[in-house]
C-alpha positions as CSV (number, residue, x, y, z in Angstrom):
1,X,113.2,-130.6,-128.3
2,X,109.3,-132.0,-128.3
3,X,107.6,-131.1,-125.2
4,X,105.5,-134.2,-124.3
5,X,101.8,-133.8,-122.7
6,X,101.9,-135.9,-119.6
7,X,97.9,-135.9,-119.8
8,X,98.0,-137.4,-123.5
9,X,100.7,-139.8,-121.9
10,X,98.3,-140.3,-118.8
11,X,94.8,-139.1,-119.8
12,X,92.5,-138.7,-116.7
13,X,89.5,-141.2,-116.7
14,X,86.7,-141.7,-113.9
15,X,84.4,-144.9,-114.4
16,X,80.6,-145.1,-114.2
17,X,78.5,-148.2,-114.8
18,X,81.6,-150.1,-115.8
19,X,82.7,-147.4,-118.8
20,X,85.6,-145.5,-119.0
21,X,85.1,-141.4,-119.3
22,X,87.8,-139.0,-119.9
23,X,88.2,-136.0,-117.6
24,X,88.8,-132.8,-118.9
25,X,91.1,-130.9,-117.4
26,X,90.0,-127.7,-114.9
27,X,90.4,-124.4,-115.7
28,X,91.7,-121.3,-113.6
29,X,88.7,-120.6,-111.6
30,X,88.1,-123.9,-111.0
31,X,91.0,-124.3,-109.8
32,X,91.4,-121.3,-107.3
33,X,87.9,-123.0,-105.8
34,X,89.6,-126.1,-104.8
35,X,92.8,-124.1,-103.9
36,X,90.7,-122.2,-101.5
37,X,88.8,-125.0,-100.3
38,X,91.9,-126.8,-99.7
39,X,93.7,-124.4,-97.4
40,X,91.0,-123.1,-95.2
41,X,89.8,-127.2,-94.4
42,X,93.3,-128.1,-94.9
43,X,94.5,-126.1,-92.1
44,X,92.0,-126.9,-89.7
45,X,92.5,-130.5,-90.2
46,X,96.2,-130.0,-89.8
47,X,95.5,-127.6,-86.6
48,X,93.1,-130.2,-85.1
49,X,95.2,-133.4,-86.4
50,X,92.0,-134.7,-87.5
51,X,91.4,-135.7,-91.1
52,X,93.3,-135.6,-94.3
53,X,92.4,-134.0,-97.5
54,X,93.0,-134.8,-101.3
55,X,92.9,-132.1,-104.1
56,X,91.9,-133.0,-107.9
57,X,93.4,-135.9,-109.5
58,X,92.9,-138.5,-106.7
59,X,91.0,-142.0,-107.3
60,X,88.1,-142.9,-105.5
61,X,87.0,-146.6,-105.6
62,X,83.6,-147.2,-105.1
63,X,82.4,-151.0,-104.1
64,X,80.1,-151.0,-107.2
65,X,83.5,-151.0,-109.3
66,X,82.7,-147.0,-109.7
67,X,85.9,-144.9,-109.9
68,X,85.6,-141.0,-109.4
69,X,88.3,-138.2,-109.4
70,X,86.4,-135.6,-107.3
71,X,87.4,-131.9,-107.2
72,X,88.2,-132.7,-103.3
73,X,88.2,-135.2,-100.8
74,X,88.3,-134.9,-97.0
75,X,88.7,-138.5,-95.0
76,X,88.4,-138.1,-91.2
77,X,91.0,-140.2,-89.0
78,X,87.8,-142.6,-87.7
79,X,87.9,-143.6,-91.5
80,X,91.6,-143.6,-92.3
81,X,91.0,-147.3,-93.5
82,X,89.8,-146.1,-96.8
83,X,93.2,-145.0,-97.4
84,X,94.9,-148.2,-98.8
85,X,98.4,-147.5,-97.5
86,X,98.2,-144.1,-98.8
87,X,98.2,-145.1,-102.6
88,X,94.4,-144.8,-103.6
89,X,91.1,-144.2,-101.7
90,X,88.8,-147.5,-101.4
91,X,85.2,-146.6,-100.1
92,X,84.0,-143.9,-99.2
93,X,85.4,-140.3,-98.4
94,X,83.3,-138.4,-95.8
95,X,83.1,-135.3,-97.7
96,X,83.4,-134.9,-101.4
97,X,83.4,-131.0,-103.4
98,X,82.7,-131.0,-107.5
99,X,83.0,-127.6,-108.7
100,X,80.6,-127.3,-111.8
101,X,81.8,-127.2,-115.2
102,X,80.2,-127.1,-118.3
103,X,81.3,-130.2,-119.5
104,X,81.1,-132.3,-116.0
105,X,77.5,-130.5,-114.8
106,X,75.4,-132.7,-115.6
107,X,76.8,-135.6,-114.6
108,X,78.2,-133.7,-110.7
109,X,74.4,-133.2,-110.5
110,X,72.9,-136.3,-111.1
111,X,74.7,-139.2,-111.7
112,X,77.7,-138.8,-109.3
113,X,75.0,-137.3,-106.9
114,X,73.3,-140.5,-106.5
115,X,76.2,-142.3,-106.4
116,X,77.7,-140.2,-103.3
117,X,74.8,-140.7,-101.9
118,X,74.2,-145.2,-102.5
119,X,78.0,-145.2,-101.3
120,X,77.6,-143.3,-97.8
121,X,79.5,-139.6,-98.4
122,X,78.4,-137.8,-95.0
123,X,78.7,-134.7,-96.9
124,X,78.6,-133.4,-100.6
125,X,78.8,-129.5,-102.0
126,X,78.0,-128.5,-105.6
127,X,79.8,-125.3,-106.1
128,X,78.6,-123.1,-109.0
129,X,81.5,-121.1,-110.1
130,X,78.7,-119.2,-112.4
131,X,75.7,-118.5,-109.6
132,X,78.3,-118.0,-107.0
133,X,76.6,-120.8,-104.6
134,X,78.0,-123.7,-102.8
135,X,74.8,-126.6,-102.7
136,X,75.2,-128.8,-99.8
137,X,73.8,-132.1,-99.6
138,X,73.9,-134.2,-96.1
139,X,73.7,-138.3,-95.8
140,X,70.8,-139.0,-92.8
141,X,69.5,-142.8,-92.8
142,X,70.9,-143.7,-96.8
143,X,69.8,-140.8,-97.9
144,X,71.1,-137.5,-99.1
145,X,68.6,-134.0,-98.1
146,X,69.3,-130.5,-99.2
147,X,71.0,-128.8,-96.0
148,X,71.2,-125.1,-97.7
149,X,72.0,-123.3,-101.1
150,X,74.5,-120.7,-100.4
151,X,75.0,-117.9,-101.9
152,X,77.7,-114.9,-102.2
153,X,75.2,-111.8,-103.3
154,X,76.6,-109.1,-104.8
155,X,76.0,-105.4,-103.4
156,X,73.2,-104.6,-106.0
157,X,71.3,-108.0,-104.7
158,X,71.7,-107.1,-101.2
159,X,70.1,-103.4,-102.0
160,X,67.2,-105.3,-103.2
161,X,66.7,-106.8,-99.9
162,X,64.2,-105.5,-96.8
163,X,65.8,-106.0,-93.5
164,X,64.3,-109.3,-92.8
165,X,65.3,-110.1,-95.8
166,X,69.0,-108.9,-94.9
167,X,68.8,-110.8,-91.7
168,X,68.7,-114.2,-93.4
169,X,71.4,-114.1,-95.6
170,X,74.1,-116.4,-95.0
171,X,77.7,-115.7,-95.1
172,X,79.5,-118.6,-93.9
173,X,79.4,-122.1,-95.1
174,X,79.2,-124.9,-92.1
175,X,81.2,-127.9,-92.7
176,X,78.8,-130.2,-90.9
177,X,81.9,-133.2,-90.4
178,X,84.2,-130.5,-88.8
179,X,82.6,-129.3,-85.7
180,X,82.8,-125.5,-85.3
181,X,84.3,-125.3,-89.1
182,X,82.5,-122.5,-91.6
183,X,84.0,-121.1,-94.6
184,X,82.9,-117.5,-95.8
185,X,81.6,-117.9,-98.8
186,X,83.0,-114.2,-100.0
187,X,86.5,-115.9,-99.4
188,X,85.5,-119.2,-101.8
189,X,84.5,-116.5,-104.6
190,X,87.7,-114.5,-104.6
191,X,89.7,-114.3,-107.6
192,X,93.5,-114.9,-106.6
193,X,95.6,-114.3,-103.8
């Protein structure tokens, strides 16, 4: 019996500028990110009966005809509307993740950056599986500024440090939508369960 590919059936497209791009899919470590991601928002979301969230795989429609796929999606209940009956998402999410790949980078960095930002996401986070860092980018008056790069440093890059140096680093990530919400970043790094 032939096994049949459901992604060569389906493939997996976003569309920019009115083109049609295939999406690769993730690989492990990707993945475990958004699987991390995912639970610690998801439950506080759940626990607060606040917001809803999306994992990979979930269309985004954009008013400039744009459709994206992020790597996760958070809609807060003040913007359920975007929901369309619970089929597709229509406008835009209040807090988009893209976890870096090699072959979606460039484009997380640049082109879906701007559009995040010309659409109205309140919040978006670049996460570099590689550096270890989590980028986040907040929406003020149309446009998106750098809130923090943060970083999980290893024991040898720590030792490097002074005091003040010490002092400064940051091991939570704030979720800016979700009052009181921070995510370690030593818990978005971890390999597995």
């Amino acid at each position: 019996m032939e096994v049949i590919n459901e992604r060569e059936l389906y493939p997996s497209y976003e569309i920019i500028g009115g083109e049609k791009i295939m999406s690769p899919a993730a690989n492990l470590t990707h993945s475990d990110i958004i699987g991390r991601l995912y639970l610690f928002i998801g439950n506080y979301l759940m626990e607060k009966k606040c917001g809803y969230i999306y994992p990979d795989d979930v269309d985004v429609h954009f008013s400039d005809g744009t459709l994206f796929k992020p790597d996760l999606v958070v809609v807060l209940k003040s913007n359920e509307k975007i929901l369309a009956g619970r089929k597709n998402i229509y406008g835009a999410p209040d807090m988009v993740v893209e976890v870096l790949s090699h072959s979606t980078r460039k484009k997380d960095l640049t082109i879906k950056k701007d559009i995040y930002e010309a659409q109205g996401v309140r919040e978006y986070w670049i996460v570099d599986p590689w550096a270890k860092s989590v980028t986040v980018y907040l929406l003020r008056d149309g446009k998106y500024f750098l809130d923090d790069v943060y970083i999980l440093l290893g024991e040898k890059d720590l030792e490097l440090l002074d005091e003040a140096e010490k002092a400064e680093v940051k091991s939570e990530i704030p979720v800016s939508i979700l009052e009181g919400l921070a995510i370690p970043i030593e818990f978005v790094f971890s390999w597995g369960y």
